[in-house]
ZANUVEX-85462 format. One record per residue (C-alpha): residue in three letters; z, y, x. Coordinates in steps of 0.1 Angstrom, whole numbers, plus 5000, padded with zeros to 4 digits. Layout:
ZANUVEX-85462
PT  resn     w     v     u
PT   ALA     Z     Y     X
...
end
This chain:
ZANUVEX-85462
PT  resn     w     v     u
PT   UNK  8794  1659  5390
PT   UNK  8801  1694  5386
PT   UNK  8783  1723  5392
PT   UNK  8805  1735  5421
PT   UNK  8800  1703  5431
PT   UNK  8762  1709  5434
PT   UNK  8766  1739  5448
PT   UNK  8792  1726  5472
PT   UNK  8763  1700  5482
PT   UNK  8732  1724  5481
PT   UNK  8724  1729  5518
PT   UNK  8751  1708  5532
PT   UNK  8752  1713  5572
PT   UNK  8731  1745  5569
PT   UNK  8698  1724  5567
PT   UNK  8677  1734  5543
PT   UNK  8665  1698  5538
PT   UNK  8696  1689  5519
PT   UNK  8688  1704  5487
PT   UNK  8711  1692  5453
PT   UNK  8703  1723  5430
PT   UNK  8669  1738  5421
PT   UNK  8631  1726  5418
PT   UNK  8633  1712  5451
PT   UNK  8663  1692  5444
PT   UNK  8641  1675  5409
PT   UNK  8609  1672  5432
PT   UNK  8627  1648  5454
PT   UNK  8643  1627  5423
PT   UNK  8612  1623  5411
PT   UNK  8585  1614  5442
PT   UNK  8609  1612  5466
PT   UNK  8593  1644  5488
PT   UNK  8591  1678  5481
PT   UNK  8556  1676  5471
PT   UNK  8556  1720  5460
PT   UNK  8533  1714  5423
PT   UNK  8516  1746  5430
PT   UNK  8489  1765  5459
PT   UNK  8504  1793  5468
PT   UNK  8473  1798  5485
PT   UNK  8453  1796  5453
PT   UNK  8467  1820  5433
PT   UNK  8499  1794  5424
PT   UNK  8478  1773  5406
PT   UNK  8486  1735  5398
PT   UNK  8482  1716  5425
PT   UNK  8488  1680  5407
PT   UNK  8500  1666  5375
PT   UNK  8511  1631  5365
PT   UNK  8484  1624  5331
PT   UNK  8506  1607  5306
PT   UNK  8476  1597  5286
PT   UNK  8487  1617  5256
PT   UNK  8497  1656  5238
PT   UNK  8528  1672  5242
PT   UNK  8550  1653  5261
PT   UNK  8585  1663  5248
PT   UNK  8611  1654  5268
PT   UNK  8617  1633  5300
PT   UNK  8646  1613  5321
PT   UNK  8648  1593  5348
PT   UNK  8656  1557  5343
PT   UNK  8685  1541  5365
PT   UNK  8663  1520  5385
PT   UNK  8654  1554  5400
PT   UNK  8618  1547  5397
PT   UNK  8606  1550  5360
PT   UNK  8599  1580  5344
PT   UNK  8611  1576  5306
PT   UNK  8588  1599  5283
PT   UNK  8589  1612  5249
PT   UNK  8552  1623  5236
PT   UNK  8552  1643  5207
PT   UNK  8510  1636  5204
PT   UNK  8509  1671  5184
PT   UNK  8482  1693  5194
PT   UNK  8490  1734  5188
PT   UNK  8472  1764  5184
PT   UNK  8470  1781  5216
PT   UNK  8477  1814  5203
PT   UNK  8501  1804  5172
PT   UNK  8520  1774  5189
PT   UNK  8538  1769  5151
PT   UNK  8500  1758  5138
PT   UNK  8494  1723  5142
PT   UNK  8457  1714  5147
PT   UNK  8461  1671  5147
PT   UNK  8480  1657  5121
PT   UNK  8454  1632  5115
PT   UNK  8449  1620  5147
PT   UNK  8477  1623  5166
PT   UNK  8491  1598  5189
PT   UNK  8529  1600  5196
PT   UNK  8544  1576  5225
PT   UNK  8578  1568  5242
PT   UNK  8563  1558  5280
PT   UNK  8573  1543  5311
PT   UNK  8558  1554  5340
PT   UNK  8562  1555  5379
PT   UNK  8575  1585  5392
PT   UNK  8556  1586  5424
PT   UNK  8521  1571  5412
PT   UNK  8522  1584  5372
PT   UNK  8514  1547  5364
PT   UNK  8518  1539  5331
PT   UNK  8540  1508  5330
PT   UNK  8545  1505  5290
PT   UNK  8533  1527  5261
PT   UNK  8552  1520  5229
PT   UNK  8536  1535  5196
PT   UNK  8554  1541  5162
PT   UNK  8552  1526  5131
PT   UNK  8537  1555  5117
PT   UNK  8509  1577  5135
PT   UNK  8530  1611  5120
PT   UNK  8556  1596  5141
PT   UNK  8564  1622  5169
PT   UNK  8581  1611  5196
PT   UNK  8604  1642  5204
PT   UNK  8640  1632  5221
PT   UNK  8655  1605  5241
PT   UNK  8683  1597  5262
PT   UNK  8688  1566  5288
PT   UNK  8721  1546  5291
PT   UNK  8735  1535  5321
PT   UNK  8722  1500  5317
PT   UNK  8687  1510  5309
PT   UNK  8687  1514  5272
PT   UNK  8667  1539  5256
PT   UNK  8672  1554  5222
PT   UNK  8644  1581  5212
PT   UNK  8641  1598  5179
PT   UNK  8611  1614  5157
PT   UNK  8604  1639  5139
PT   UNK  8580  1632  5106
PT   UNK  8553  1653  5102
PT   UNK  8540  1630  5069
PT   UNK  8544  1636  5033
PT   UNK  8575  1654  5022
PT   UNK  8580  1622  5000
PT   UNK  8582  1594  5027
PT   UNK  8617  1593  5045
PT   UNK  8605  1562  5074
PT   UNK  8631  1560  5102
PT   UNK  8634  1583  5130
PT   UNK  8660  1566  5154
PT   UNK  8642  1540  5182
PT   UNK  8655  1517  5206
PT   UNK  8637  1502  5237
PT   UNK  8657  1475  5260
PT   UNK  8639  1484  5289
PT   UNK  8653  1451  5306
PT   UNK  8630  1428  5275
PT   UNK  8605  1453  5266
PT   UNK  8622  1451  5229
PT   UNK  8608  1480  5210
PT   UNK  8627  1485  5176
PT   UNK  8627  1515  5152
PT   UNK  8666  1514  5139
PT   UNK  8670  1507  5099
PT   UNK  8686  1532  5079
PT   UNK  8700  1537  5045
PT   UNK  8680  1555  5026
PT   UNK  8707  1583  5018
PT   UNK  8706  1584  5058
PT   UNK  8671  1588  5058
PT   UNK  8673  1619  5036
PT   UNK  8695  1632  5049
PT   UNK  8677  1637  5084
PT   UNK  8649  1651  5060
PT   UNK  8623  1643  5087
PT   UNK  8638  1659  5121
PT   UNK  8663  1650  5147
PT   UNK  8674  1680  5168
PT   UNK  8687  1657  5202
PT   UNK  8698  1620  5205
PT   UNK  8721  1609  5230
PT   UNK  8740  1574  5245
PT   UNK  8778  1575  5254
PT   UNK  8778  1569  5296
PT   UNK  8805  1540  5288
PT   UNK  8802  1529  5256
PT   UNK  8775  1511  5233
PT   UNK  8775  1543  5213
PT   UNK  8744  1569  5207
PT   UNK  8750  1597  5187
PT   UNK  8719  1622  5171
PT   UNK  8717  1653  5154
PT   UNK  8694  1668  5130
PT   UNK  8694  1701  5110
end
């Protein structure tokens, strides 16, 4: 898919109901409806939200079944006027959920090893397979994984073994994560 293609696609027919590009074109991926977030009558306030029981959710994807919601929560609570400050370190409560798209149920909540753990990037395979990865927020000392995989098909959580020269070498961030569309590869980055 390209985006002339999109384009191409966007308003196919001259119906406006055949949207490919835009908010519109996400609100229908994700409940199936265009169901407009905000009151435009209300000053464009919020109109719903899907709770995902948590801080910071990170970063999202739709799951091939076309019905889960895939979730990265970061569970790090910021300053509202100095987003850099962060206010929870000793309580937070970082997540990788599943949840339905149209209902916000949350299907499965999968929790780190480590409560410094903060779920921050994911990406979801063709076949279901979800690799997320953390960043640390713990002692500058500790070097504990940051690469997770969930087979979505058995529920198998698992954070991925590194070497420790590895684990250093991330020095306690990953900047994206992402899976090959045809092979069994992921690849991450990190600073």
């Amino acid at each position: 898919m390209t985006p002339q293609r999109l384009a191409d696609l966007n308003e196919i027919g001259g119906s406006e109901a055949n949207v490919a590009t835009g908010n519109h074109a996400v609100e229908f991926l994700l409940w199936g409806q265009d169901r407009n977030g905000f009151d435009a009558d209300n000053g464009y306030q919020t109109a719903y939200d899907l709770a995902v029981d948590g801080i910071r959710l990170h970063e999202l994807r739709l799951h091939p079944d076309g019905e889960t919601l895939v979730v990265a929560l970061g569970g790090i609570k910021t300053h509202p006027d100095y987003d850099r400050v962060k206010l929870n370190l000793d309580t937070m409560a970082p997540a990788l959920l599943l949840m339905n798209r149209k209902t916000g149920a949350i299907q499965a909540r999968f929790t780190p090893s480590h409560h410094p753990l903060s779920c921050r990037h994911l990406d979801v395979g063709p076949d279901g397979t979800v690799m997320a990865s953390y960043q640390y927020q713990g002692p500058k000392w500790d070097t504990p994984t940051l690469i997770v995989h969930l087979n979505t098909t058995t529920g198998e959580f698992s954070e991925l073994a590194l070497n420790a020269d590895q684990r250093v070498g991330l020095r306690h961030y990953t900047a994206s994560i992402a899976i090959h569309p045809e092979q069994p590869v992921a690849a991450i980055t990190a600073p």
